[in-house]
C-alpha positions in Angstrom: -110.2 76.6 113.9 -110.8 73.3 112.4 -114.1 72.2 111.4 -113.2 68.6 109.8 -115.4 67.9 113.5 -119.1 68.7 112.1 -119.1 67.4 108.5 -117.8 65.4 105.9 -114.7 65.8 104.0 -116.6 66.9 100.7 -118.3 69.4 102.7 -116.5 73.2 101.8 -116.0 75.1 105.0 -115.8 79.0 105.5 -115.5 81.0 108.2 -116.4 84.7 107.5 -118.0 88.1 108.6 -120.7 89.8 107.1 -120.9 93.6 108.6 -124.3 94.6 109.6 -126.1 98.5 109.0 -125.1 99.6 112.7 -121.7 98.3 112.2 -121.5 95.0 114.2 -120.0 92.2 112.5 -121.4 88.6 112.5 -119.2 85.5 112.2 -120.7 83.0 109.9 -119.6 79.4 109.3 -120.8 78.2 105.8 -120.9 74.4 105.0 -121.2 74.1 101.3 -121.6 70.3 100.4 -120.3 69.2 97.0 -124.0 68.5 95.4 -124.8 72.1 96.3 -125.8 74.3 93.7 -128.0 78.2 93.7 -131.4 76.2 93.7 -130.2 74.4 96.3 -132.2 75.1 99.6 -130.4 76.6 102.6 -130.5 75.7 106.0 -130.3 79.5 108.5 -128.8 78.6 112.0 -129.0 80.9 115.0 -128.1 79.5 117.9 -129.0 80.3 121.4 -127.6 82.6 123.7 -124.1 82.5 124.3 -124.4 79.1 122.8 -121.0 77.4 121.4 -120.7 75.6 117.9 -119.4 72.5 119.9 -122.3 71.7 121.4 -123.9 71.6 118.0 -122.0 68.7 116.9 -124.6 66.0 116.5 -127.0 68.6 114.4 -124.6 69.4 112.4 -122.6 66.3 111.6 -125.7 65.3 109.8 -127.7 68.5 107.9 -124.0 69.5 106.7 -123.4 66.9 104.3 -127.0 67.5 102.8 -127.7 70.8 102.9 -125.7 74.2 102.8 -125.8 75.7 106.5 -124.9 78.9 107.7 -124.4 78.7 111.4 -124.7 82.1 112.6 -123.4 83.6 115.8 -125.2 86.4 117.1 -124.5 90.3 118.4 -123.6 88.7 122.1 -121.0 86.8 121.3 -117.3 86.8 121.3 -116.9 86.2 117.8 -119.1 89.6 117.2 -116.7 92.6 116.4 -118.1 95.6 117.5 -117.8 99.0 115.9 -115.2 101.8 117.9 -118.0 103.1 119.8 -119.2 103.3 123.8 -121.0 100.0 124.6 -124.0 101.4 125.6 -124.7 103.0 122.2 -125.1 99.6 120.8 -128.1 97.6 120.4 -127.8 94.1 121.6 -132.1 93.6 121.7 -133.8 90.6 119.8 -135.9 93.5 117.5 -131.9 94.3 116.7 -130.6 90.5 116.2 -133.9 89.6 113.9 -132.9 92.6 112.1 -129.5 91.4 111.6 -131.0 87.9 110.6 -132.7 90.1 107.9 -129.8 91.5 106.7 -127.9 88.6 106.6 -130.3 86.7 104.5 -130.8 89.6 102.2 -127.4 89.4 101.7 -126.7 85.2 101.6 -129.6 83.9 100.3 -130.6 84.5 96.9 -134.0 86.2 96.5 -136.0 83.2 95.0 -133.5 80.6 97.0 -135.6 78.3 99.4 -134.2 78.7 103.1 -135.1 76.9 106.4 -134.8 77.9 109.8 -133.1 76.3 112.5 -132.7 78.2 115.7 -132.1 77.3 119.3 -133.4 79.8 122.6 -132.5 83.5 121.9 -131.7 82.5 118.4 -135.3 80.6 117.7 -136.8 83.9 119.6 -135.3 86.4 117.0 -136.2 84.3 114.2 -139.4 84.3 114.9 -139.3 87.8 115.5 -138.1 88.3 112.1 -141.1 85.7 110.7 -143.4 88.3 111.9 -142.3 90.9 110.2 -143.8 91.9 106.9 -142.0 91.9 103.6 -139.3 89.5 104.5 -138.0 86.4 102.2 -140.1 83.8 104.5 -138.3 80.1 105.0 -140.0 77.6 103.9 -140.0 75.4 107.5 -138.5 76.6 110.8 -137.6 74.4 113.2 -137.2 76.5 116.4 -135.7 74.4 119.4 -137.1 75.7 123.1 -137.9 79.1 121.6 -138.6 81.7 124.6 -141.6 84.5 124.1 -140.2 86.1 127.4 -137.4 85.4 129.4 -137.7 84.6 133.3 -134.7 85.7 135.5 -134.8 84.8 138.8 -136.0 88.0 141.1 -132.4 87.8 142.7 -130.6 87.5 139.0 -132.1 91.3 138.3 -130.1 93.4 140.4 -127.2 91.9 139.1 -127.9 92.4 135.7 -128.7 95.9 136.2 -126.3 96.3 138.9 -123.3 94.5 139.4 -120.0 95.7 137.4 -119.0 93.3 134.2 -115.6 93.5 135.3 -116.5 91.4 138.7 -118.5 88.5 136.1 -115.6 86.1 137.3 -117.3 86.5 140.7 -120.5 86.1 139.8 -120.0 82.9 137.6 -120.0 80.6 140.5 -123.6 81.5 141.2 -124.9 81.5 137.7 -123.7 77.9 137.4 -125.1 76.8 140.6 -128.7 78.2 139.7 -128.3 75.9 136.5 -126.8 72.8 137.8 -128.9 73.0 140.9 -132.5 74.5 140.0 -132.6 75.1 136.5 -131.3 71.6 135.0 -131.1 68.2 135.4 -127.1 67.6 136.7 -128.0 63.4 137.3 -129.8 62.8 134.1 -127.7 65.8 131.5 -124.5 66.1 133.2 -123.2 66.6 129.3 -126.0 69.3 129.7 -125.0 71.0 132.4 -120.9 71.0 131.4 -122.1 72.4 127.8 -123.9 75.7 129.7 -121.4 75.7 132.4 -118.9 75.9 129.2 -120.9 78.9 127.8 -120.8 80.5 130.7 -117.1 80.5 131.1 -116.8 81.6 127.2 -119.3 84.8 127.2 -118.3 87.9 126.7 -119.8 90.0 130.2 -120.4 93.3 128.9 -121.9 92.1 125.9 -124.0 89.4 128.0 -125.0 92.2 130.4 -126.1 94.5 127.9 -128.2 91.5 126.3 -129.9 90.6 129.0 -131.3 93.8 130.2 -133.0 94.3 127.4 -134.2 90.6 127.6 -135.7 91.7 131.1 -138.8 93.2 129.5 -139.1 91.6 126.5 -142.1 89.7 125.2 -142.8 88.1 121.8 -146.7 86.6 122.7 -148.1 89.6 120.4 -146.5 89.3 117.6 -146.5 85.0 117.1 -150.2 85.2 115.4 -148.4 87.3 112.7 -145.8 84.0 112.2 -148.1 82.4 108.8 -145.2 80.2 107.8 -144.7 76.6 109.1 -143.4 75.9 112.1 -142.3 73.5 113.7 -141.2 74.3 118.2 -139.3 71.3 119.3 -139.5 70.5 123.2 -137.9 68.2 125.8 -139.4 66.4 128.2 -136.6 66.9 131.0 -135.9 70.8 130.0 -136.6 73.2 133.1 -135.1 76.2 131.5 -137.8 76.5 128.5 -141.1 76.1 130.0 -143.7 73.3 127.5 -146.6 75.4 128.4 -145.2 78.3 126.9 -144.4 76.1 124.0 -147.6 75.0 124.0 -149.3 78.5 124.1 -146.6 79.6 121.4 -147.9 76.6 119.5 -151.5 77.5 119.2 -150.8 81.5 118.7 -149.4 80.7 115.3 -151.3 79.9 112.3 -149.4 76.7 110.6 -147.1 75.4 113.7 -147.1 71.8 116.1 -145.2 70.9 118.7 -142.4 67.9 118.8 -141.2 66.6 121.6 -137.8 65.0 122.1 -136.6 63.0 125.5 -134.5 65.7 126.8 -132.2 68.9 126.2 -129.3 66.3 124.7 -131.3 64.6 122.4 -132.4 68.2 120.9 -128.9 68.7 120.0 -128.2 65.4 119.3 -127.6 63.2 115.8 -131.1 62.1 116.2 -132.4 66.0 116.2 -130.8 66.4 113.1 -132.0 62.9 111.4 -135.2 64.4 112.2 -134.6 67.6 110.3 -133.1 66.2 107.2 -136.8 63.6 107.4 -138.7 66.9 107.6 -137.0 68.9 105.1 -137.1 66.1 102.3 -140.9 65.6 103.1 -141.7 69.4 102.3 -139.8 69.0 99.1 -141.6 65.8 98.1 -144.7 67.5 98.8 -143.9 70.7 97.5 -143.1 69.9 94.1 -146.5 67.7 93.5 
C-alpha cells in the first residue's frame, strides 16, 4: 500500500507489527518527518471502530509532516493477526485494547519522550481507559474525537450481536447501513459521511466485529473519567447523531483538566481543518511548556 496520499515526500513511512502479550499483532503505520529526532514529541493515533486510514486523510495530511505519528489499528480489525487459537479465547474488550495501547507505547515511545493522543470513537474510549490507569507514561494532550463512555445499540441490534451467525454478516449489512444512513446520520448534509461508515462496514472483519461488540454491550467508562488528571481536550460535532454532546458534556466535567471543542460536523472532525487545529494546540502547549 502506498502512502505518498497522507504526507509529504520527506515524511519516512513504515508499515509494521508490533506483537502484543496475548499474542495479537497490531499493524502500525509510522510517519517519521525529516526534522524528527528522540526529543521529538509523538503524536499516538487510535482510530475508531472498524475505522479505515482513508478516511483519515485530511488529519493526517497535515500532523504528518510535523510531527512523528503512529496510526494504530486496533484488535478488531483486519489488519490484526491473531494468534492460532479458538476465537472466543481472545479478548477483543476496550480494558484489553487500552492494554495493548500500553504496550505499544512502552514499546515505541521512549520513556521520557513527550507523546500526544489522538483517538477517534472506540479508539478515544480505550485511550482514555488507559489515562486512567495508574503508572502509565501519561501524554501530554489528548485530543479524543466523539469519545463514547458506553455504547447504545439499538434494542433490535442485540439479538444479532449475540445471536446471528458471522458467516450470514453479508445478510445483515444491508440493515446496519440503513440504521446509519437513515436514523443514525445525516445522508443530505454528510453523504461523504455516510459512504466513509458504509465503507467500513463493507471492510470489517465479522467475527472479530461480533466478538467486539458484545463486550461493548455492557461496557461503561463514567467511573473511571475522574481518574483521567491529564489534559484533555473531547472534540464534538454539531450534526453527529451517533456520539451523543451530552455525554460529551458529562464526560467533560467528570475529568479534572478537560473542555469541550466543537466542530460543524462529523467531516470537519476528520477534516484538514481538524488537524490545523491540532498542530495550533500542540505548538501552544510547547510554547507554554518550556516557559
Amino acid at each position: 500500500m502506498s502512502y505518498d496520499t497522507f504526507t509529504r515526500a520527506d515524511t519516512t513511512v513504515k508499515e509494521y507489527f508490533i506483537t502484543m502479550s496475548d499474542g495479537v499483532a497490531l499493524r502500525v503505520i509510522d510517519f517519521t518527518p525529516s526534522a524528527y529526532n528522540e526529543k521529538s514529541p509523538v503524536v499516538v493515533f487510535i482510530a475508531g471502530w472498524i475505522s479505515l486510514i482513508y478516511g483519515w486523510t485530511g488529519v493526517l495530511r497535515v500532523i504528518t509532516p510535523r510531527y512523528r505519528t503512529l496510526y494504530v489499528e486496533t484488535r478488531e480489525k483486519i489488519s490484526a493477526r491473531l494468534p492460532e487459537r479458538p476465537l472466543g479465547e481472545i479478548d477483543f474488550s476496550v480494558a484489553r485494547i487500552s492494554r495493548d495501547i500500553r504496550e505499544l507505547i512502552d514499546t515505541v515511545v521512549g520513556k521520557e519522550q513527550p507523546f500526544y493522543f489522538l483517538g477517534s470513537s472506540l479508539g478515544s474510549t480505550a485511550a482514555l481507559e488507559y489515562l486512567a490507569m495508574k503508572d502509565v507514561h501519561k501524554s501530554q494532550l489528548a485530543f479524543m474525537i466523539a469519545p463514547n463512555s458506553e455504547f447504545r445499540f439499538p434494542s433490535w441490534g442485540i439479538p444479532i450481536i449475540k445471536y446471528f451467525p458471522a458467516s450470514l454478516y453479508d445478510s445483515v449489512k444491508p440493515v446496519i447501513k440503513w440504521y446509519l444512513r437513515t436514523i443514525r446520520l445525516d445522508k443530505n448534509k454528510e453523504p461523504e459521511q455516510v459512504k466513509k461508515y458504509e465503507g467500513t462496514i463493507d471492510a470489517a472483519e465479522p467475527r472479530r466485529l461480533q466478538m467486539n461488540a458484545l463486550t461493548l454491550c455492557n461496557y461503561r467508562l463514567w467511573d473511571k473519567l475522574p481518574h483521567v488528571t491529564s489534559p484533555v481536550i473531547i472534540i464534538g460535532a454539531e450534526t453527529d447523531k451517533l456520539h451523543g454532546i451530552r455525554d460529551m458534556q458529562k464526560m467533560v466535567s467528570l475529568m479534572p483538566r478537560a473542555r469541550l471543542v466543537m466542530m460543524a460536523s462529523n467531516k470537519e472532525t476528520h477534516s484538514e481543518k481538524a488537524g490545523e487545529f491540532l498542530v495550533e494546540e500542540i505548538s501552544q502547549h510547547e510554547l507554554l511548556s518550556k516557559r
